[in-house]
C-alpha positions in Angstrom: 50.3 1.8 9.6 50.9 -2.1 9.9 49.3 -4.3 7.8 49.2 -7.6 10.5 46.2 -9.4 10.6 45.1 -10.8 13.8 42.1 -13.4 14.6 39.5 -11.1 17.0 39.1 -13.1 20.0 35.9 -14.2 21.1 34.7 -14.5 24.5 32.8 -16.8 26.5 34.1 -19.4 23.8 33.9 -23.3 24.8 35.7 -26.0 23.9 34.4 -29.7 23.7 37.1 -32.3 22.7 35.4 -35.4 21.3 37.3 -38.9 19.8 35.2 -39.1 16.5 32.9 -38.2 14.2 29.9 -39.8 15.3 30.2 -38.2 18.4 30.7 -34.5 17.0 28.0 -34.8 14.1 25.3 -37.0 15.7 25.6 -37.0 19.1 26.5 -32.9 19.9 25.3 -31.7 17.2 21.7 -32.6 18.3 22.6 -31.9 22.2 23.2 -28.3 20.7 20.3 -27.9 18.8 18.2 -29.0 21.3 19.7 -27.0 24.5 21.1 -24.0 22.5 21.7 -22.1 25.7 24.6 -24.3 26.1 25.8 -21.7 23.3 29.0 -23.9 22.3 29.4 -23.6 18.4 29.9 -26.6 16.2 33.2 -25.4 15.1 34.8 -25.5 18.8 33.9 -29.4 18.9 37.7 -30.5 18.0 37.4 -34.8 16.9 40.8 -35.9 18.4 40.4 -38.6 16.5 41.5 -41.5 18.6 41.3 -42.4 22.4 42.4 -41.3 26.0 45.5 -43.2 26.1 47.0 -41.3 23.3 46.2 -38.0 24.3 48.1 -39.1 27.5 50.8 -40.0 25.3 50.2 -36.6 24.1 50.7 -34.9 27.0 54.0 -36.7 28.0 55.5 -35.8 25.2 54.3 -32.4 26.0 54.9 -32.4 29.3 57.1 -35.5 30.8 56.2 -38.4 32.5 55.6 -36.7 35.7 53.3 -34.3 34.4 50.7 -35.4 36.4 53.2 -36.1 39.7 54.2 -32.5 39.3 51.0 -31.0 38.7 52.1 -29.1 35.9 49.9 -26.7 34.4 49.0 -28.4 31.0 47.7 -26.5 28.0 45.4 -29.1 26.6 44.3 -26.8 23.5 47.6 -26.2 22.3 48.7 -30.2 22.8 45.7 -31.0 20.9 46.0 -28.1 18.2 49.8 -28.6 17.6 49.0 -31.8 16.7 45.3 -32.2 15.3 45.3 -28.3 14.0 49.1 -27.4 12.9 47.9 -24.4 10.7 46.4 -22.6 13.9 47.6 -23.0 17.2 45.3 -22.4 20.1 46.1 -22.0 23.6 43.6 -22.3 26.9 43.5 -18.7 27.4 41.2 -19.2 23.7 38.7 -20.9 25.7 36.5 -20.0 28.7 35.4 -24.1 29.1 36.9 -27.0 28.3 35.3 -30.1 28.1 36.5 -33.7 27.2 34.4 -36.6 26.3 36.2 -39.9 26.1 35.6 -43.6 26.0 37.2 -45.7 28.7 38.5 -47.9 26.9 39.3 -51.0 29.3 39.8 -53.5 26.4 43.1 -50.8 24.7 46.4 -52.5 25.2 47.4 -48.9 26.9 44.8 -49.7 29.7 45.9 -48.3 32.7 44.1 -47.1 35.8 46.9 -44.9 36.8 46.6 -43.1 34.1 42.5 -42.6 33.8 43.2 -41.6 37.7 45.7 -38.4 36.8 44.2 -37.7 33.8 40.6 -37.4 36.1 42.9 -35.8 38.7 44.1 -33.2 36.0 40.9 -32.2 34.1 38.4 -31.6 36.8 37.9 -27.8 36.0 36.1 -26.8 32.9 36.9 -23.3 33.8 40.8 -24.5 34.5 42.7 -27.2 32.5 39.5 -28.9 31.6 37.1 -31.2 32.8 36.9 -35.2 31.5 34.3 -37.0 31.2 34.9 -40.8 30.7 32.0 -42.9 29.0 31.7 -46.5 30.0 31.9 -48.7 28.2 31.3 -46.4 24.9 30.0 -43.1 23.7 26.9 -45.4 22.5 25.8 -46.1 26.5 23.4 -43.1 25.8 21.0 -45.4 23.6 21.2 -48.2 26.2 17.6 -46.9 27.0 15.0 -49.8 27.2 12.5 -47.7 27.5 11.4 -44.1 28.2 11.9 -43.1 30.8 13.9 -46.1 32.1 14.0 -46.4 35.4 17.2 -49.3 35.4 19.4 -47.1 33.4 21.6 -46.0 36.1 22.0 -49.2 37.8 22.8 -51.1 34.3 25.9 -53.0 34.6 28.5 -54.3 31.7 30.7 -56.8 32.1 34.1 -55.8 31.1 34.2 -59.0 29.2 31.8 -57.6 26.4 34.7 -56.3 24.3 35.3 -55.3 22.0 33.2 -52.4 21.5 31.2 -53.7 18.6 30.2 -56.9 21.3 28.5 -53.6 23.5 26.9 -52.1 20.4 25.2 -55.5 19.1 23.8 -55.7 23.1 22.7 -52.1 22.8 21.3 -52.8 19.6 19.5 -57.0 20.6 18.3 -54.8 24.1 16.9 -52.0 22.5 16.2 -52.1 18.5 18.7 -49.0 18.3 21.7 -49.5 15.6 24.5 -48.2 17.3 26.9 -45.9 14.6 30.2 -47.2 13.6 
């Protein structure tokens, strides 16, 4: 008899990679407790803690610069878990979804539409690498509702002057009487 203890896998298990906090415990948690089919538990929404452009970074250091050029299969749980999660390491065969929620982040010094191009190119599959979904300008967009239901939502523009972020969220806010968090 052996005495090693392994973690029991469970299926059907999805993976939503968020930036922050607000995001994770305001935003998700009340998309999943209003649409609980989506059956995605709390726990499986990882914070990576800071934007796009360093999870690129990420995965260059992962993978090398052509990562993306090569088409290289990329394990995006394990990048993200080595890192953000050293004490458990998780791999994409953990998950049966993968979903990334990012801002866009024009105004970031690492701006680069190359890279929101391969990184779009990349995670297209939530049943595969993963699929991205880029918010623009922020996360907050979703309260940039002036009314319910409002019928300009869709075709409501933002100049990508209106940086930094917190320029967006006192619009949101002077538009709409909604605080936006951070």
């Amino acid at each position: 008899m052996n005495n090693y203890a392994v973690e029991t896998r469970r299926r059907s298990r999805s993976l939503l990679v968020v930036e922050g906090k607000h995001e994770k415990d305001e935003l998700f948690w009340l998309i999943f407790k209003c649409f609980p089919e989506m059956n995605i538990d709390i726990d499986d929404v990882w914070i990576y803690g800071t934007n796009i452009y360093k999870l690129y970074e990420d995965i260059v250091k992962e993978y090398g610069n052509d990562w993306a050029k090569d088409e290289m299969d990329v394990d995006l749980p394990f990048v993200i878990s080595k890192k953000e999660h050293p004490e458990t390491i998780y791999y994409r065969n953990d998950f049966t979804n993968i979903i990334l929620v990012f801002d866009y982040e024009r105004h970031d010094p690492a701006f680069s539409e190359e890279k929101i191009l391969e990184m779009q190119h990349c995670f297209e599959d939530s049943t595969d690498m993963g699929k991205l979904y880029l918010n623009y300008p922020m996360i907050e967009s979703y309260l940039h509702l002036k009314s319910i239901p409002d019928e300009e939502y869709i075709n409501r523009k933002i100049p990508v002057s209106l940086q930094p972020g917190d320029k967006y969220k006192g619009l949101v806010k002077s538009e709409t009487g909604i605080i936006a968090a951070g």
